[in-house]
C-alpha positions in Angstrom: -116.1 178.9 221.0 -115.3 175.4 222.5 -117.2 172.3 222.7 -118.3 173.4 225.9 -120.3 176.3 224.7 -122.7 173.9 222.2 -126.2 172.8 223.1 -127.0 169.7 221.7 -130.5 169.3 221.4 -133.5 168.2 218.8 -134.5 170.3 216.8 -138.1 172.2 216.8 -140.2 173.1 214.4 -140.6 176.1 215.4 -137.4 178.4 214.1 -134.9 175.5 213.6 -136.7 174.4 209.7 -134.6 177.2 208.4 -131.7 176.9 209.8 -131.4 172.7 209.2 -132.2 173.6 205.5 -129.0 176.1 205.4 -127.2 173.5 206.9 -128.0 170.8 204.5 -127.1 173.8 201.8 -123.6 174.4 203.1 -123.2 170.2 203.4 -124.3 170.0 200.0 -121.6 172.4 198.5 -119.0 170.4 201.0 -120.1 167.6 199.8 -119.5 169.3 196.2 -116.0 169.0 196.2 -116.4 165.0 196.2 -117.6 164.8 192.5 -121.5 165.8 194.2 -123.6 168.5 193.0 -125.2 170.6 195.0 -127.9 171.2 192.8 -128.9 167.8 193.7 -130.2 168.8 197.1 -133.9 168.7 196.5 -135.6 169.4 200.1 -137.2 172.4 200.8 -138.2 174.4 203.8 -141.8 172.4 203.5 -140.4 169.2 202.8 -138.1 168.9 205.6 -140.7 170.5 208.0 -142.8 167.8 207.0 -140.4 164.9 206.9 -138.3 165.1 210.3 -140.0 164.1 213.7 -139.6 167.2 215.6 -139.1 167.9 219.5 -142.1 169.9 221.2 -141.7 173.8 221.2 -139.9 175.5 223.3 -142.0 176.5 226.2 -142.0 176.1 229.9 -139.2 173.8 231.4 -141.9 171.3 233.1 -143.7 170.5 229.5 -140.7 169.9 228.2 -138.9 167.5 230.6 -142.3 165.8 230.3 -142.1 164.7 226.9 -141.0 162.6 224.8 -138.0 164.0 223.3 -139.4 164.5 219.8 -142.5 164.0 217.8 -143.0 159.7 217.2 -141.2 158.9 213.8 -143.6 157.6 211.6 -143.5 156.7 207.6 -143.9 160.4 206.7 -141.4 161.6 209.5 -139.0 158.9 209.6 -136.1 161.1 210.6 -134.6 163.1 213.6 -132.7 166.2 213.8 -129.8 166.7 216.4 -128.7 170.3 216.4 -125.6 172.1 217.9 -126.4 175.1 218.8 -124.1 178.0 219.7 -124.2 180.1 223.1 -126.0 183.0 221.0 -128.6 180.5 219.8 -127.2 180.0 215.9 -127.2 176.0 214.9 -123.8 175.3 214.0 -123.9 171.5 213.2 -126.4 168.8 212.6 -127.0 165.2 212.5 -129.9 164.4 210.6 -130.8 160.3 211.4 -133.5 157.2 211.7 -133.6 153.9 213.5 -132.4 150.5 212.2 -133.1 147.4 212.5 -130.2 144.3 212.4 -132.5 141.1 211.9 -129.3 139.0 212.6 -129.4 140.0 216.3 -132.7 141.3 216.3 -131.8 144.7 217.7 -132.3 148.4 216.8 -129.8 150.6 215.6 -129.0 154.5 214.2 -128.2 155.5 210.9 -127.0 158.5 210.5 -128.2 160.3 207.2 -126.1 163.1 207.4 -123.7 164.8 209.6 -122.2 168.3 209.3 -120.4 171.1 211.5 -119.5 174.8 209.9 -116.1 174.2 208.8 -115.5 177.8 211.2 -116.6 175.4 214.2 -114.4 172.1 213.5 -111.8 170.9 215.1 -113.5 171.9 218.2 -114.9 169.0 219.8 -117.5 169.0 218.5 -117.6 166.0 216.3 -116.7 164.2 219.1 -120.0 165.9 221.0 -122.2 164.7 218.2 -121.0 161.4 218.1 -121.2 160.9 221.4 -124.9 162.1 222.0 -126.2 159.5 218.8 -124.3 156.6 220.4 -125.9 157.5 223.6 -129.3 157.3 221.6 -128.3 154.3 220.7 -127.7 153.0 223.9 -130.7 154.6 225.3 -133.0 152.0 222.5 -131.0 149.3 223.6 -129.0 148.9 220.1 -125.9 147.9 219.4 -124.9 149.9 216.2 -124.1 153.8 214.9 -124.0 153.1 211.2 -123.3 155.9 208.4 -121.8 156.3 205.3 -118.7 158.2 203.6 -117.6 159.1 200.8 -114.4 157.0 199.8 -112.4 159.8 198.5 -113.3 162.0 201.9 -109.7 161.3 203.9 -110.0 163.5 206.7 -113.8 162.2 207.8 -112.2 158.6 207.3 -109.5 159.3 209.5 -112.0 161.2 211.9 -114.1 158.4 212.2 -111.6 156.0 212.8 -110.0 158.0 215.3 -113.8 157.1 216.7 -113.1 153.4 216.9 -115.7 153.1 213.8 -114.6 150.3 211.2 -114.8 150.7 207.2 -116.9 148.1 205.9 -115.3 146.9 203.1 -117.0 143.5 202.3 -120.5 145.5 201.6 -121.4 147.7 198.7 -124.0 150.8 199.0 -127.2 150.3 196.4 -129.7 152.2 195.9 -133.0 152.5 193.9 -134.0 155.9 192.7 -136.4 158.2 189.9 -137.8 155.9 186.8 -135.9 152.8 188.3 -137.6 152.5 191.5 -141.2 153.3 190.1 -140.0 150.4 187.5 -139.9 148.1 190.5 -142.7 149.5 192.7 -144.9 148.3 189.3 -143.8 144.5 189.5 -146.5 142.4 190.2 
C-alpha cells in the first residue's frame, strides 16, 4: 500500500467507534514500551462515542458535501477524529485532536491528542499525509500552530517530527491535574 491508497477523512459514528478504540489499544501498548501502561487506557467504546465530534454518516454524496465536516465540538465532544483509511475500507492510522487557543496572538490553534499509524503501514507516507491534512485544518481556522506532545525517550518520532520542521520546546514543562488532586482543586473556594 502507498500513501496514495489512504483516505483521509473524519471519522463517523457509524462503524468507525470500534475501530478508533482498537487503534487507541495498539497506541497504548506502543506507547507501552516508553515506561506507559497500557492498562492505563480507560475509554471505552461508549466513552469515545460520546466524547469525539463526529462527521455525518455516510450517505448520499450531496448531504455530505453539504455539511459541515463533523458534528460542532462542544464541552462533552471536544475532540475530532482524522482517520486513514485503507483502499479495502480498514482504518490504519488516526489523529485524534481539539482546538487551541494562543491568547498572546489571539489566534486558534490544533492540538493533537494523539497520533498513530499500524507500525505494518509506516514508513509509507503516511505520517507525512496526516500531518499535512491537520496543518491544513489549521490553516483552514486561520491559526497559526500544530502543537502535540512526545515522549522524550521516543527518538525516532523526535526525529520524524523534526524532519517536519516542528521545534522541541524546551523552555516549557508538561503539567497536569488528575484523580483525587484535581477534585482537591475543583473544591477550593
Amino acid at each position: 500500500m502507498s500513501s496514495s491508497d489512504v483516505v483521509i477523512r473524519h471519522a463517523r459514528l457509524e462503524g468507525n467507534s470500534p475501530a478508533i478504540l482498537g487503534l487507541l489499544k495498539e497506541h497504548a501498548e506502543h506507547q507501552s514500551g516508553y515506561d506507559y501502561t497500557s492498562s492505563s487506557l480507560a475509554a471505552t467504546l461508549e466513552t469515545v462515542q460520546n466524547t469525539i465530534a463526529f462527521a455525518p454518516s455516510a450517505g448520499s454524496e450531496a448531504a455530505l458535501k453539504s455539511a459541515p465536516p463533523t458534528d460542532p465540538i462542544s464541552p462533552s465532544r471536544p475532540a475530532r477524529c482524522l482517520l486513514l483509511v485503507n483502499a479495502s475500507g480498514e482504518a490504519v492510522g488516526l489523529a485524534v485532536y481539539f482546538y487551541s487557543y494562543s491568547s498572546w496572538r489571539s489566534r486558534p490553534g490544533v492540538h493533537i491528542e494523539d497520533l498513530y499509524i499500524k507500525s505494518s503501514e509506516r514508513g509509507k507516507g503516511l505520517g507525512k499525509r496526516l500531518f499535512a491534512a491537520l496543518a491544513k485544518e489549521v490553516v483552514a481556522v486561520g491559526g497559526e500552530r500544530l502543537e502535540w506532545e512526545v515522549i522524550k525517550r521516543n527518538a525516532p518520532s523526535i526525529r520524524f517530527y523534526e524532519g517536519l520542521g516542528a521545534k522541541i520546546l524546551d523552555e516549557q514543562a508538561g503539567m497536569r491535574l488528575t484523580g483525587e488532586e484535581l477534585q482537591n482543586v475543583a473544591r477550593l473556594y
